[in-house]
N, C-alpha and C positions, 0 to 999 in steps of 0.2 A: 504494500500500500504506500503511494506516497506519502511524504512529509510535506504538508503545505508550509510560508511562513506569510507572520505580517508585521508590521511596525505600528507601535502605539505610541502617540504621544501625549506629553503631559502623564507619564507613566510612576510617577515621584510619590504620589497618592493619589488618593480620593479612588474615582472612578476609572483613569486611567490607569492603575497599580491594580486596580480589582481587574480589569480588562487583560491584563497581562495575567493574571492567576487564571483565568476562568479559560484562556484562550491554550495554556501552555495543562491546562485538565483536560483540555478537550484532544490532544496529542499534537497542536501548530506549535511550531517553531514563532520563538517569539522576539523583536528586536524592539525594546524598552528604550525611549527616548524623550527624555526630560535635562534642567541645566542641575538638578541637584543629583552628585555622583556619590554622596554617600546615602543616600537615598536609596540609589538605581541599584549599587552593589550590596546594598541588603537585600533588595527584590531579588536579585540575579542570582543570589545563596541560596533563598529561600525558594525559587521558582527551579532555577536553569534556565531562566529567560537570558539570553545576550541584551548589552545594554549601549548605549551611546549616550554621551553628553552634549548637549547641544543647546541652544538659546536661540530658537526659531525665529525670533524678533532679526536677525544677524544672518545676510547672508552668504557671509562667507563660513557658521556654521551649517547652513542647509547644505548647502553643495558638498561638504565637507560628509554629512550625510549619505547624499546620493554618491556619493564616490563609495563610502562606506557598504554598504546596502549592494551596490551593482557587485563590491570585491568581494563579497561573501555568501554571495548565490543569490536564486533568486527568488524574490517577494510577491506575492497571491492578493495582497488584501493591504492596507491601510486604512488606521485608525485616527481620523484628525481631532483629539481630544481636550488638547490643550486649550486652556481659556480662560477666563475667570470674570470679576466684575471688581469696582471700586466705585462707594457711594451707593448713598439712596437721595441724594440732595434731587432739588428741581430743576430743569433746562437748565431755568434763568441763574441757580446760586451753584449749579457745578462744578468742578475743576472742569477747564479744558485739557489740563495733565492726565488725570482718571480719562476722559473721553480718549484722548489719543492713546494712552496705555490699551483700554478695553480695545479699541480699533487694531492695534497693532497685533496683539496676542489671540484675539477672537479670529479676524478676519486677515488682516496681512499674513500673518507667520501660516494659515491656512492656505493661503493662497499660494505661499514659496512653498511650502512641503507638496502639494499638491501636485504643481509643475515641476519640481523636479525629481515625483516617484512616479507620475503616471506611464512615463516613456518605460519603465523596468517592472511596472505591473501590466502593461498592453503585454511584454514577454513571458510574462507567470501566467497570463489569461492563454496563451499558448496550449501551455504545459497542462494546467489544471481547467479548461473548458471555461472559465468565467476568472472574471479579474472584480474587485470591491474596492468601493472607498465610503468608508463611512466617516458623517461629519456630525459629532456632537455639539448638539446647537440646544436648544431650550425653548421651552416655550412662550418664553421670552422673548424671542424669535417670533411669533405668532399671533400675540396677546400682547397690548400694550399697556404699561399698569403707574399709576404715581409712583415716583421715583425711581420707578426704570428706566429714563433717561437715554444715558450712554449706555448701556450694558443692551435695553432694548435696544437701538440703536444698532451697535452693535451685530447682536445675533440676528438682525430682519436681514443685515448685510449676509450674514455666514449663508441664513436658511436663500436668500436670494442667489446668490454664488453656487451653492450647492443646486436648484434650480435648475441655472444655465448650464451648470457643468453638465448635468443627464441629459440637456436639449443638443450640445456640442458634443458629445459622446455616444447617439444615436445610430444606430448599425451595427456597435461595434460590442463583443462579446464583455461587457463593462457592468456592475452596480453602482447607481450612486446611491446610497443610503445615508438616511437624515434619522437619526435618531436624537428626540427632545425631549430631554426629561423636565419635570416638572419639580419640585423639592424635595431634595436630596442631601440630608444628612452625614455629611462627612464633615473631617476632622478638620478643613482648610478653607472651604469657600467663603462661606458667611462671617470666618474669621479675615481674611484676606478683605473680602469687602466692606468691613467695618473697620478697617486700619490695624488690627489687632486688638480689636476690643473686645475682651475673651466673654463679657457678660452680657455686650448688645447683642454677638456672635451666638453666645447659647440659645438667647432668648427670643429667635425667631420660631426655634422650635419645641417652644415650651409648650406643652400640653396640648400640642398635636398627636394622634393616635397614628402610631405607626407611618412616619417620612419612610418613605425609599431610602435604603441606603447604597452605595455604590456597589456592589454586587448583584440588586436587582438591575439594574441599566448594564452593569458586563455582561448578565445573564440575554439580555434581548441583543444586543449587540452581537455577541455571538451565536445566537440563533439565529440572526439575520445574515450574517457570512455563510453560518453553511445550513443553508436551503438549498434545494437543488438547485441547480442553478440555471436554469429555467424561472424558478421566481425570485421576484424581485419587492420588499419593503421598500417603496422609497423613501415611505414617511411613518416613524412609528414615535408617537406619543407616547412617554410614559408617567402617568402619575400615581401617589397615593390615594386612596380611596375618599381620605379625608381633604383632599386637594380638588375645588370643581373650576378654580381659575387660579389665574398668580395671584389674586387680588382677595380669592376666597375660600380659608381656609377654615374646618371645622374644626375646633377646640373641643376638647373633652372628650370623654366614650362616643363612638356612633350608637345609634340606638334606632331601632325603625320605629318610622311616627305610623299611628292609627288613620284608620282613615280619616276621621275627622279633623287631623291634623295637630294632634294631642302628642 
């Protein structure tokens, strides 16, 4: 049987790190790529994932990449996972720094990785009948909410990119997969985007019933790679149950209401 492989990025934690566990369970060859290298070499102990350091934002790391990747065989699938957000402020009181940070890591460093792994995945779609790229985006991306801003912003770019890319990629034996998850509990986002503010950071998901955590989103993610390959998720939503928008989320136990609405 063959050994497929893919490359994740933003693979350091959260979802990305879960993506590389779930992917290197499922028997793929896995190339972890994030800027944190004592991160990546605890994953790579604990996994056997291969690892790269990299700072996507910089492209004389991407190319540094694809040079990497083309010398070490060849790659099936691609994971664009890297992203994050900064701020909850309004248009008007935002940093324009947070905006072009989110722009940069959301959507640029997407867009370098993209172009220069597609040319070494159109070769893996060869080998293995189908080639994938999936682009972790949010719903964020889809839904516009007060003070998502930049970050909204942002992911409408990723999920639009993502878009053109499956309409410019038509004929050819290719996935583009969008997977958007909705709120998702891990150890770094909501800290990152409140500047490090480890109690504003908790306190998003206080007394919500069960967030997602980054292993259910590696879980669809990787079942969206290997479908046959014949089918294609372009677009898979994922939320908690207690999640019906960004904007509204249900506190406390669920509970089914009576008919009356009791």
């Amino acid at each position: 049987m063959s050994v497929f492989r893919v490359v994740v990025t933003g693979a350091s934690s959260g979802i990305g790190a879960a993506t590389v566990r779930a992917f290197r369970a499922a028997g793929w060859e896995v190339l972890g790529v994030a800027r944190r290298e004592d991160r990546l070499r605890e994953l790579a102990e604990e996994t056997g994932a291969s690892v790269f350091v990299a700072d996507l934002t910089v492209q004389s790391d991407v190319d540094a990449l694809r040079d990497h990747v083309e010398a070490t065989g060849p790659v099936h699938a691609l994971v664009n996972n890297a992203g994050g957000a900064k701020g909850l402020e309004s248009v008007e009181a935002s940093s324009v720094e947070d905006w072009a940070w989110m722009f940069e890591v959301n959507v640029l460093a997407l867009k370098r990785v993209t172009s220069a792994l597609l040319p070494l995945i159109r070769r893996g779609a060869t080998e293995r009948g189908v080639g994938d790229v999936v682009n972790v985006t949010s719903i964020a991306g889809h839904t516009a909410y007060v003070g998502g801003g930049g970050y909204n912003a942002a992911k409408f770019a990723a999920h639009a990119l993502t878009a053109v890319l499956r309409l410019e990629l038509s004929g050819e034996p290719l996935r583009v997969i969008e997977v958007a998850p909705g709120m998702v509990k891990t150890e770094e986002f909501a800290l990152v985007r409140f500047g490090g503010d480890r109690a504003r950071a908790d306190a998003v998901y206080d007394d919500v019933p069960e967030p997602l955590v980054a292993e259910d989103v590696a879980e669809v993610i990787v079942d969206a790679v290997t479908k046959p390959r014949h089918v294609d998720l372009d677009l898979v939503v994922v939320k908690p149950v207690a999640q019906s928008a960004p904007h509204l989320v249900a506190k406390g136990a669920l509970a089914v209401r009576t008919p009356d609405g009791d």
